[in-house]
C-alpha positions as a printed Julia matrix, in Angstrom:
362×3 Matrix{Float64}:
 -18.32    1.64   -1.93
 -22.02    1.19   -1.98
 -24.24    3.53   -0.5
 -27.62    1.19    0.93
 -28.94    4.12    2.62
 -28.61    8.13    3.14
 -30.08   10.94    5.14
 -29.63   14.58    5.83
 -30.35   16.63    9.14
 -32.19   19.66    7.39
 -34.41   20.54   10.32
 -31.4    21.64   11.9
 -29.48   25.08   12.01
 -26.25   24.63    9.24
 -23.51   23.88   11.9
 -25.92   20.99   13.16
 -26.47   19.65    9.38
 -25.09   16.24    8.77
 -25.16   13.5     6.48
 -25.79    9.6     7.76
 -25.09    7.0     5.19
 -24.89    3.19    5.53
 -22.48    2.15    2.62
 -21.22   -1.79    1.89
 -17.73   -2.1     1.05
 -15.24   -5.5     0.92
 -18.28   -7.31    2.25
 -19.06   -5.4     5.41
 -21.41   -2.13    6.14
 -19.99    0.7     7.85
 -22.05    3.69    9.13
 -20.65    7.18    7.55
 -21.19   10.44    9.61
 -20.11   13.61    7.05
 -20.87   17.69    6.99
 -24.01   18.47    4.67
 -22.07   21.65    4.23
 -18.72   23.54    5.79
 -20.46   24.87    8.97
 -21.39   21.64    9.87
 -17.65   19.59    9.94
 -16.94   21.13   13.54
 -20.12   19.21   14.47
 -19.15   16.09   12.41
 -15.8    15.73   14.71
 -16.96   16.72   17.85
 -19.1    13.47   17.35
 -16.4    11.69   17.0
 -14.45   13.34   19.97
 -17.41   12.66   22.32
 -16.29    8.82   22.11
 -13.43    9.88   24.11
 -15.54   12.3    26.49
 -18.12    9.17   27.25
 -15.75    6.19   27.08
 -15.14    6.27   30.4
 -18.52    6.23   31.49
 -19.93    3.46   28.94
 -16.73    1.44   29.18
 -17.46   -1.88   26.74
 -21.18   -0.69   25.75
 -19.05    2.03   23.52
 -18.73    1.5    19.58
 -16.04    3.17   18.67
 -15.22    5.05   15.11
 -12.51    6.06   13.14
 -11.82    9.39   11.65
 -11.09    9.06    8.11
 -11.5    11.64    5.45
 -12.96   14.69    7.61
 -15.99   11.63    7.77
 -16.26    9.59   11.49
 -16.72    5.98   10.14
 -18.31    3.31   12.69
 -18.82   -0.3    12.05
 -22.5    -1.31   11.67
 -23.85   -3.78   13.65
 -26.85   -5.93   13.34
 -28.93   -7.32   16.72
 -32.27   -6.9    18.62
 -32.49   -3.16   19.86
 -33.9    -2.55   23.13
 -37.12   -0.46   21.52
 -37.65   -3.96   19.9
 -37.59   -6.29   23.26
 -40.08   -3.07   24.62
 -42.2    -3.47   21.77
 -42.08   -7.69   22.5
 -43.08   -7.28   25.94
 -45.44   -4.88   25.8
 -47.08   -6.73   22.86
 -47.62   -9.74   25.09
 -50.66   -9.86   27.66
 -48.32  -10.69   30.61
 -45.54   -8.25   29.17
 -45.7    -5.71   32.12
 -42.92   -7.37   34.45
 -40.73   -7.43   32.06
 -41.13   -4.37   30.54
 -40.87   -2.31   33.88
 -37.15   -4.77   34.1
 -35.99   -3.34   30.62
 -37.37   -0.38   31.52
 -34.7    -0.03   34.19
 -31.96   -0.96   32.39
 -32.52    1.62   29.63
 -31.94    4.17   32.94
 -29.09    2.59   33.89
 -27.62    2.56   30.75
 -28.39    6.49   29.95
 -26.2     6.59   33.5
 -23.36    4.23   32.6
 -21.16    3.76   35.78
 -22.41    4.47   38.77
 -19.49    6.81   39.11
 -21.09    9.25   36.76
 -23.82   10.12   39.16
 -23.92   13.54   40.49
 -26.24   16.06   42.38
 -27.39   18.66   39.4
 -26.7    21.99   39.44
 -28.08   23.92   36.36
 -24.67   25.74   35.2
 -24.24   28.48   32.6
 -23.13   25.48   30.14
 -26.65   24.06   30.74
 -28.98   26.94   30.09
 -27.39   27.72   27.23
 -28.49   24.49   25.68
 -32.02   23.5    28.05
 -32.93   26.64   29.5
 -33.59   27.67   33.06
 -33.77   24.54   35.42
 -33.45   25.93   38.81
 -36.05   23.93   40.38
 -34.31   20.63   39.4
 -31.45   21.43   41.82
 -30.37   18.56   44.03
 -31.86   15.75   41.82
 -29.84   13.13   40.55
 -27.87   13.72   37.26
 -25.23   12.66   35.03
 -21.83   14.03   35.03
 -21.13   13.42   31.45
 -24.44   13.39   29.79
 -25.72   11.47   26.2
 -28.82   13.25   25.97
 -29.72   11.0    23.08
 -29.66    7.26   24.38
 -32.92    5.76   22.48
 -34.33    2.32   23.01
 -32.86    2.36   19.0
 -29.54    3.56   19.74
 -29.27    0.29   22.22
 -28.3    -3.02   20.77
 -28.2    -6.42   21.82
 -26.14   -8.4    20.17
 -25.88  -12.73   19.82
 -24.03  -13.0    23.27
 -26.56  -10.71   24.51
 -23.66   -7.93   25.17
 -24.29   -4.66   25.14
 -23.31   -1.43   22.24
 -24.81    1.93   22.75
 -24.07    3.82   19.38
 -24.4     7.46   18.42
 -22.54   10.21   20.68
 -23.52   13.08   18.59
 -25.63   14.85   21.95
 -22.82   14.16   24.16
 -22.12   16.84   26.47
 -19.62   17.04   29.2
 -21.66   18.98   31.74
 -24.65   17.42   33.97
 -27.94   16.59   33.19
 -30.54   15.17   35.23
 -31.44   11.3    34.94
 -34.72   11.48   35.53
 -34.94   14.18   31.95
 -32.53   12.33   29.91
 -34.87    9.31   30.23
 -37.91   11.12   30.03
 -36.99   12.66   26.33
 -36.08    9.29   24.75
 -39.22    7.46   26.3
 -41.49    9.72   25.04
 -39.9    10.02   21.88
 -40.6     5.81   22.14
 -44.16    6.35   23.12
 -44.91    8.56   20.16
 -42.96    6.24   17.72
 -45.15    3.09   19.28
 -48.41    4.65   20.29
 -51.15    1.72   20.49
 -48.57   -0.62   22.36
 -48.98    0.71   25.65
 -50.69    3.77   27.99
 -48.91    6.86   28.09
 -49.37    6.99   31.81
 -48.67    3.42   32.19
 -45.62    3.62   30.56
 -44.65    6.53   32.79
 -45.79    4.37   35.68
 -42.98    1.6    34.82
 -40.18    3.89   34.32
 -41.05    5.57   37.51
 -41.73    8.85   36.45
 -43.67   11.34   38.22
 -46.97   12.67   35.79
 -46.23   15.79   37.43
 -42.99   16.51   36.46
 -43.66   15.66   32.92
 -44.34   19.68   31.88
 -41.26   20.81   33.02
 -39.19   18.26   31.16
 -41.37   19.37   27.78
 -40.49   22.93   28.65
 -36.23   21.97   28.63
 -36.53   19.44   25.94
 -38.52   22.12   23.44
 -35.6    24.39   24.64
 -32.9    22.11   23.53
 -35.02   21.6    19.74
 -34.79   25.49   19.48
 -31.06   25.42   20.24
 -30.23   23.07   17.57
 -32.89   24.01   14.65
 -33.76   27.38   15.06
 -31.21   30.59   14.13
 -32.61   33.56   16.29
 -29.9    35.87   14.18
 -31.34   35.23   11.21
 -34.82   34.57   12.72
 -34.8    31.13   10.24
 -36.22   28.06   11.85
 -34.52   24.69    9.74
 -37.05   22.62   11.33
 -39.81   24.21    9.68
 -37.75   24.32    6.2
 -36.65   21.22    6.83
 -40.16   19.44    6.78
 -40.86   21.11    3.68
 -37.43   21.2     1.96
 -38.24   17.52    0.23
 -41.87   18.29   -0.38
 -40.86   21.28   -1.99
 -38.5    19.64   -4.8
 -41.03   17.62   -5.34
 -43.74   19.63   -6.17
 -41.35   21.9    -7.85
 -40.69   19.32  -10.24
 -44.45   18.12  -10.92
 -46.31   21.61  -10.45
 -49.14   20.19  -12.4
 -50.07   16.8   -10.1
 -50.87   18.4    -7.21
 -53.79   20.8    -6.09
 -53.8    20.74   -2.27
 -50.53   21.17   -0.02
 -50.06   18.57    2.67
 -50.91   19.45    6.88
 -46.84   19.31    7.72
 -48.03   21.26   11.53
 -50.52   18.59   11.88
 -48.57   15.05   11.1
 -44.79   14.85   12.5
 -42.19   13.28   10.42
 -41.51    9.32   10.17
 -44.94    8.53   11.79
 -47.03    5.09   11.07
 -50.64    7.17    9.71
 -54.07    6.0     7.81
 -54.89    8.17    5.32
 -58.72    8.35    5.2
 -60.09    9.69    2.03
 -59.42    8.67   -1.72
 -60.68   12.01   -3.64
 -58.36   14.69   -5.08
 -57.03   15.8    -1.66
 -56.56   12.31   -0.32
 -54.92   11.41   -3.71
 -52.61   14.36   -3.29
 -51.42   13.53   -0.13
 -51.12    9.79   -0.57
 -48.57   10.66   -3.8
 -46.7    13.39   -1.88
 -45.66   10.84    1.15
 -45.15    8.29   -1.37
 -42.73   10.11   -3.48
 -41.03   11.91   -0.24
 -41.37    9.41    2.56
 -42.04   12.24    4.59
 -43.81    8.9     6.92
 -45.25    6.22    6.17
 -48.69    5.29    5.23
 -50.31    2.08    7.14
 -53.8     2.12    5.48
 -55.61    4.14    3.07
 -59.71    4.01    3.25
 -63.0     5.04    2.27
 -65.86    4.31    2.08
 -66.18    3.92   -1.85
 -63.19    1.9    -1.66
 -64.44   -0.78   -4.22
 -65.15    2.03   -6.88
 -61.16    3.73   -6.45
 -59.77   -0.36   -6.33
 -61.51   -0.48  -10.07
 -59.05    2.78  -10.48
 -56.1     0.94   -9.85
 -55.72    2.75   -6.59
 -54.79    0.55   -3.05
 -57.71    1.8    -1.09
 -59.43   -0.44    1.38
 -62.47   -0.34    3.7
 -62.2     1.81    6.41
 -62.94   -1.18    8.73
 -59.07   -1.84    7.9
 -58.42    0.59    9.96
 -59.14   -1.4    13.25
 -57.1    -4.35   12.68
 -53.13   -2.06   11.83
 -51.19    0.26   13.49
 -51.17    3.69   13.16
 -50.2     7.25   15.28
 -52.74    8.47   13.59
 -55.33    8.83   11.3
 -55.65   12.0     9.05
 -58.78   12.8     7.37
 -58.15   13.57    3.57
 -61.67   15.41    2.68
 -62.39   19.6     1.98
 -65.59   19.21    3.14
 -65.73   20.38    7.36
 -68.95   18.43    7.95
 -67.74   15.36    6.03
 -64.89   15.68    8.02
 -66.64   15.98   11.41
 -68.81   12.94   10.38
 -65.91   10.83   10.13
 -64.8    12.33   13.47
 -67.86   11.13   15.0
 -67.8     7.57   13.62
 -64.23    6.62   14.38
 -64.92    7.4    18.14
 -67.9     5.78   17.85
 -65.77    2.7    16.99
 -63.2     3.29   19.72
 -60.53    5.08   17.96
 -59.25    7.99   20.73
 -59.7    11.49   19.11
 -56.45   12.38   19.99
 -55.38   10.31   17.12
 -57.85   11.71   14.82
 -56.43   14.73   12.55
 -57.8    17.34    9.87
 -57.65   20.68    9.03
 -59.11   22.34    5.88
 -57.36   21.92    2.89
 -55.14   24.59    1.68
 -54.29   24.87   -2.31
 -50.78   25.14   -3.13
């Protein structure tokens, strides 16, 4: 068996902490689920379980697994996710019809069979894991609930039919539609941010702006439940963002200077890195050697001299023709910084996209 790929839950609390790995073996892949360590196997095979608990709601979209080895082995499959006909359409000048169409199918496919709708009532099951949602009483909901049904967790395969993989967030108690939907779009939106308006988006999956705050307010809820241990006042999201860094650095205390803005980037997201000195330098080898996410474009303005360095810098005018979440400014200097600021707005680049924050040594 071949392992092709591996990852580990760290920013979670220990029960949550699993293992994904996509291995090759007698010339297929298979998708391995395991326990990063012994809290975490109850976790591990309640996944597993929950194919049972949502079968009957997802009917032939369900992939099912075997349990083999205290490990929940699923085949994996290969086809055009959803998030990548979304990112088609709303690529394409005329896109917006058929967007808003796929758009509704993601919502009916967070809802399975029609059967599973239900009027919500927040129950003691609920708070537990969201928080108090009394004011979403009476709104439609979903019986049995997978609170984690992404536009890349929905695959189209050659015929065009249907598999919706991953039951790990399945719970057997209701959620509301309208909130399920709302934390996996947004989670798109952030992962995609340049395709399309925020509140345009919103607009085609018919979602109100307004109720957009209280859905943040249950979602941030249900982060703390699964990453943060208020017993031993330890939150595994924080450590987990740093866990990788940390080896790392550990292991080459003399190459870096300058400790990388972890509250100011989040994980896995498309950035330009502007600045070639020693803090940009820093930074660019950290998320290099850690992948903590994934560099687009790195600029400045003396590109030419750090090129004769050996170093891939380019123009900052790079920066309007890729794709990015955002752009952090690698420089110790405030008004250098602010300067910067002020020219990439002047160019049309949205401040909110623009990031800094004074460089702290290690």
């Amino acid at each position: 068996m071949k392992v092709i790929y591996s990852r580990m839950a760290q920013g979670r609390k220990r029960e949550y902490q699993i293992i994904t790995k996509i291995v090759s073996a007698d010339g297929n892949k298979y998708v391995l689920k395991e326990a990063a360590c012994a809290e975490a196997k109850q976790h591990v095979e309640n996944t597993f379980h929950n194919e049972s608990v949502i079968e009957p709601v997802y009917g032939n979209y369900l992939l099912c697994g075997q349990w083999v080895e205290e490990r929940l082995v699923t085949p994996f499959i290969e086809g055009m996710t959803l998030g990548g006909r979304l990112r088609e359409q709303l690529g394409e000048q005329d896109g917006e019809e058929k967007a808003g169409a796929l758009l509704r199918q993601w919502r009916e496919l967070i809802i399975g069979d029609e059967k599973n709708i239900c009027q919500f009532v927040p129950t003691e099951e609920f708070k537990a894991v969201f928080g108090e949602a009394d004011d979403l009483t009476g709104v439609d909901a979903t019986a049995v609930s997978n609170f984690d049904c992404s536009a890349e967790n929905i695959f189209f395969l050659q015929n065009d039919e249907i598999k919706i993989i991953d039951y790990e967030w399945v719970f057997p108690f209701a959620i509301p539609v309208e909130m399920s939907f709302y934390r996996v779009l947004k989670a798109f939106f952030e992962c995609n941010q340049g395709l399309a308006d925020w509140k345009k988006l919103l607009e085609l999956a018919g979602i109100a702006e307004n109720n957009c705050a209280r859905y943040d307010r249950l979602i941030e809820f249900f982060a703390e439940y699964i990453s943060v241990d208020k017993r031993k006042n330890v939150n595994y999201a924080l450590l987990g963002r740093k866990f990788k860094a940390g080896k790392i650095l550990e292991r080459n205390k003399e190459a870096f200077l300058y400790r990388f803005p972890y509250d100011l980037v989040p994980e896995g997201r498309e950035i330009v890195l502007y600045g070639a000195g020693r803090v940009g330098e820093d930074f660019y080898k950290l998320i290099r050697m850690t992948e903590y996410c994934q560099i687009t474009a790195w600029v400045d303005k003396s590109a030419a001299l750090y090129r004769r360095q050996g170093l891939p810098v380019s123009e900052p005018g790079e920066i309007l023709h890729g794709s990015y979440n955002y752009i952090l400014i690698a420089v110790y200097q405030e008004n250098v910084a602010e300067e910067i600021k002020n020219e990439l707005t002047a160019a049309g680049v949205s401040p909110s996209k623009i990031v800094w924050e004074k460089p702290r040594l290690l």
